[in-house]
Each structure stands twice: as C-alpha cells, then as structure tokens.
C-alpha positions as CSV (number, residue, x, y, z in Angstrom):
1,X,17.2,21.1,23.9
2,X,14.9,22.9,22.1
3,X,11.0,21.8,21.4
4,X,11.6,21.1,17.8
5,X,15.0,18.9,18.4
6,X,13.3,17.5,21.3
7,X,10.5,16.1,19.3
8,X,12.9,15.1,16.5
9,X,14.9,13.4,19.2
10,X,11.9,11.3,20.6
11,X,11.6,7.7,21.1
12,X,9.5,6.3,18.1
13,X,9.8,9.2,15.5
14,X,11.9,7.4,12.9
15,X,9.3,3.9,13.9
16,X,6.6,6.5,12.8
17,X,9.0,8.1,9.7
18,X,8.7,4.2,8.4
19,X,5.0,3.9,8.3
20,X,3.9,6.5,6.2
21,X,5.8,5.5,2.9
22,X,4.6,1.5,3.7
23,X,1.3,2.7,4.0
24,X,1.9,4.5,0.5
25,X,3.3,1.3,-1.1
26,X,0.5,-0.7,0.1
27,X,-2.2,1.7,-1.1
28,X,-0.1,2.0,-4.1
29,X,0.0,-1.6,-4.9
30,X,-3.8,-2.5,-3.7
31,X,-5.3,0.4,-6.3
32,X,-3.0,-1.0,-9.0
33,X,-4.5,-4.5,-8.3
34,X,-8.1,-3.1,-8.1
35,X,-7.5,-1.4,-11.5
36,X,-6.3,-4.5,-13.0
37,X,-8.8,-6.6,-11.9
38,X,-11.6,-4.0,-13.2
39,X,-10.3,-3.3,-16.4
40,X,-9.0,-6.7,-17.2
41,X,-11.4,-8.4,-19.9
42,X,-11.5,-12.2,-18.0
43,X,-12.6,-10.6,-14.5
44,X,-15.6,-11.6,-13.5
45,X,-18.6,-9.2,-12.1
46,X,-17.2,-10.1,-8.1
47,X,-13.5,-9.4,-9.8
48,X,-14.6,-6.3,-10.7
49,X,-16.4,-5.6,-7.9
50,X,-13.6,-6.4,-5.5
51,X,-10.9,-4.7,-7.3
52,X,-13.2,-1.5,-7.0
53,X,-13.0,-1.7,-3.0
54,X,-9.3,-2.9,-3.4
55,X,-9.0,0.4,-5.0
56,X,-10.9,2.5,-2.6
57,X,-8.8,1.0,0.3
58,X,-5.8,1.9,-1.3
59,X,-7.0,5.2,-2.0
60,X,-7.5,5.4,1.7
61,X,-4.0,4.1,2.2
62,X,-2.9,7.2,0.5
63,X,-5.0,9.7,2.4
64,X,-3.9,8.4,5.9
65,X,0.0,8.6,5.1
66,X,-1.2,12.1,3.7
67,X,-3.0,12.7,7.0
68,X,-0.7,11.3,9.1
69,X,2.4,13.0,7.3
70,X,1.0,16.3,7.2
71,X,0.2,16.2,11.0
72,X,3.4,15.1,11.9
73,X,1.6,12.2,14.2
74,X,-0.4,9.0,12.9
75,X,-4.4,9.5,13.1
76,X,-7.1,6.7,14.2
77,X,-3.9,4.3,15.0
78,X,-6.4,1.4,16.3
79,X,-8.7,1.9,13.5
80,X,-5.6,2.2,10.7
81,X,-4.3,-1.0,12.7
82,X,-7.4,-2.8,12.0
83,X,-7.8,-1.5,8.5
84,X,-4.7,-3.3,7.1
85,X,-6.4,-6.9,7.8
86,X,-9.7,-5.3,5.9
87,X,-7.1,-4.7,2.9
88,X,-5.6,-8.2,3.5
89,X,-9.0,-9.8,3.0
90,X,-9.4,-8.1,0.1
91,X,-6.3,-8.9,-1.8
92,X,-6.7,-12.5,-0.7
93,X,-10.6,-12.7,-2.1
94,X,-9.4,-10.5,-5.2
95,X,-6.8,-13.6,-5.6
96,X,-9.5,-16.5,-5.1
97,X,-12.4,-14.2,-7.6
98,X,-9.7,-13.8,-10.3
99,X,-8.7,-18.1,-10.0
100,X,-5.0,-17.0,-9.4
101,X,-5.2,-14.4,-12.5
102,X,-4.0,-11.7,-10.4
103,X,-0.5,-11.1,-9.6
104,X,0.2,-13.4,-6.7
105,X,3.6,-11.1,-6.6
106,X,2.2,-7.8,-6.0
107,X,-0.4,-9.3,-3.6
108,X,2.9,-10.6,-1.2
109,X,3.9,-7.6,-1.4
110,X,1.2,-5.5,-0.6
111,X,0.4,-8.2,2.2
112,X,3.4,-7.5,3.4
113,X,3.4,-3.9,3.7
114,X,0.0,-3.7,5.2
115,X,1.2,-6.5,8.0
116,X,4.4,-4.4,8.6
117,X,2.3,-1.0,9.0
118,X,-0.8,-3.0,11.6
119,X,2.8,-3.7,13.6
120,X,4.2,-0.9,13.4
121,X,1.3,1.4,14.1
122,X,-0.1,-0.9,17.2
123,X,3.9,-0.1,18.4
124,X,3.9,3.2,17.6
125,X,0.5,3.6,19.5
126,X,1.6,1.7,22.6
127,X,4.3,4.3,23.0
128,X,1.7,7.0,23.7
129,X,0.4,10.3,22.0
130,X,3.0,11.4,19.8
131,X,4.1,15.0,19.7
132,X,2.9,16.5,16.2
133,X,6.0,17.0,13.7
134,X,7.9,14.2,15.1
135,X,8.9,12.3,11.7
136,X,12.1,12.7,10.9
137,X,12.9,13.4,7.6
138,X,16.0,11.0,7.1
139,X,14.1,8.1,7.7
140,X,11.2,9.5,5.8
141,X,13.3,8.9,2.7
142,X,15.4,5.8,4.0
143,X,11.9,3.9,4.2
144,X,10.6,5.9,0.9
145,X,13.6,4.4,-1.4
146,X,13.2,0.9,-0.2
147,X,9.7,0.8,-0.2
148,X,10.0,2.1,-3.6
149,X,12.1,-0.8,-4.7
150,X,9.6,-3.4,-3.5
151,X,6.7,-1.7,-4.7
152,X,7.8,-0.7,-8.4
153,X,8.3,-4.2,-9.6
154,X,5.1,-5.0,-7.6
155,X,3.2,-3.2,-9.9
156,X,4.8,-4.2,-13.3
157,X,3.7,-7.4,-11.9
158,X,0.1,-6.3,-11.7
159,X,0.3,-4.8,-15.2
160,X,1.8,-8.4,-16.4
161,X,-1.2,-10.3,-15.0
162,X,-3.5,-7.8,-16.1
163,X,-2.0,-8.3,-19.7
164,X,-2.1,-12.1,-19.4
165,X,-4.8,-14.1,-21.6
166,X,-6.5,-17.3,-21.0
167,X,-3.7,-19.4,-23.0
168,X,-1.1,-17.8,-20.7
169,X,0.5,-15.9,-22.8
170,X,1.2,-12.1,-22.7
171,X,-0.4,-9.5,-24.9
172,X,2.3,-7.1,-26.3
173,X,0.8,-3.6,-26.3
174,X,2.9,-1.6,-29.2
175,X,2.8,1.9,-27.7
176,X,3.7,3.0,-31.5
177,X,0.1,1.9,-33.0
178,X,-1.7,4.1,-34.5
179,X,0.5,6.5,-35.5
C-alpha cells in the first residue's frame, strides 16, 4: 500500500473527517448568536458583551477546522477539547443575559456540536499522532451535508429571536423598502 492510501486507510481518519465540519457548524452558529445578541435593540450591555466573545469563539471555531483541515491532522486537540465547554458557557450565560431572548434552538444545537467535537477530538487524540492528510474526503462531505441541515435552520432561528420584540411578536423586515 502506498503512503497516501495508507494514511487514507487509517484507523480514525473518517472520526477526524467528522470534526472539522461540526467545529464549522458550531462556530457558525455561536458567531450568528453573538451577532444577534449585539445588534439586537433589547440586549443589554453584558448581552452585548457576551455575544461579542460568543462571536470571537466562533470565529475561532472556524480557524481551527481551517487549521486542522489544511494540515490534514487536528492541532492543540487537549486545548480544542477544553475550548468547546468555554463556548458552552458562553452560549448558556448569553441565554440567562438575554432572559431567554436568544434562540434557545440554535443554542441546542450549537451545544450539541461543540459536545460532539470535545468527544470526538479527546477520541481522536487517544488514538495517537495522526499522520498529516489523513481526512478522507467522502466523509468530509457526509458530515458537511448533515451538519449543514442542523445548522441552517439553527441560524434562521437566531435571526427569528433577533427579530422578536418585547410583546413577542416578530418584526417583518420588507427587503423591498426603500426602493
């Protein structure tokens, strides 16, 4: 067998092909629930303030799948592993600053994801060093389409309690105003 099919062939590269896109979707969702809760008129100053490191973390989110896709082997596993329960905290206190304004939907979801990629990374670290461009490509996009159906409604759901006022109903945003 040759070195790449070998390191296509190894234990743990499709476990590693699933962890990139969750940490996407995670990232994803947590920077759509920072923006929300910075923009929105009704958040308060530690909303705001939240929502800006919500948004940071899942910019971060993004980077390490980036990092970890373009080396073809996951970077600072421990430290990624103990990351996901920083971005857990931070959804859950974005959730008690907003009093429940913030999509309780996209938050399950994201806490989800970031639980799923802590487990999956501690596994995928356990197994040892992995040799660099061991993702495989077909669960690459297996585990990018489903993620993609949890996280897309996710974030209409953000944009939904984002849009919500006080009375609990929904402002309707005419994208044909003002022209």
């Amino acid at each position: 067998m040759s070195a790449p099919s070998a390191a296509a062939a190894a234990p743990g590269a499709a476990l590693r092909a699933w962890i990139v896109p969750l940490a996407w979707g995670a990232g994803l969702i947590s920077i759509g629930m920072g923006a929300a809760a910075v923009t929105a008129a009704s958040s308060s100053v530690w909303g705001r303030g939240i929502g800006v490191v919500l948004a940071i973390a899942g910019a971060a989110w993004l980077a390490w799948g980036a990092a970890a896709l373009a080396a073809g082997r996951l970077p600072i596993p421990r430290t990624a592993a103990a990351s996901t329960l920083v971005t857990v905290i931070g959804v859950a206190a974005l959730l008690a600053a907003t009093g429940g304004r913030a999509s309780v939907l996209a938050a399950a979801a994201a806490i989800v994801l970031l639980l799923l990629v802590a487990v999956m990374t501690i596994a995928a670290a356990r197994r040892g060093p992995a040799t660099p461009g061991a993702i495989r490509t077909v669960p690459l996009l297996l585990a990018a389409a489903i993620v993609a159906v949890v996280t897309t409604p996710a974030l209409g759901a953000v944009q939904d309690a984002a849009l919500l006022r006080t009375d609990g109903t929904v402002i309707v945003v005419d994208p044909h105003a003002g022209h």
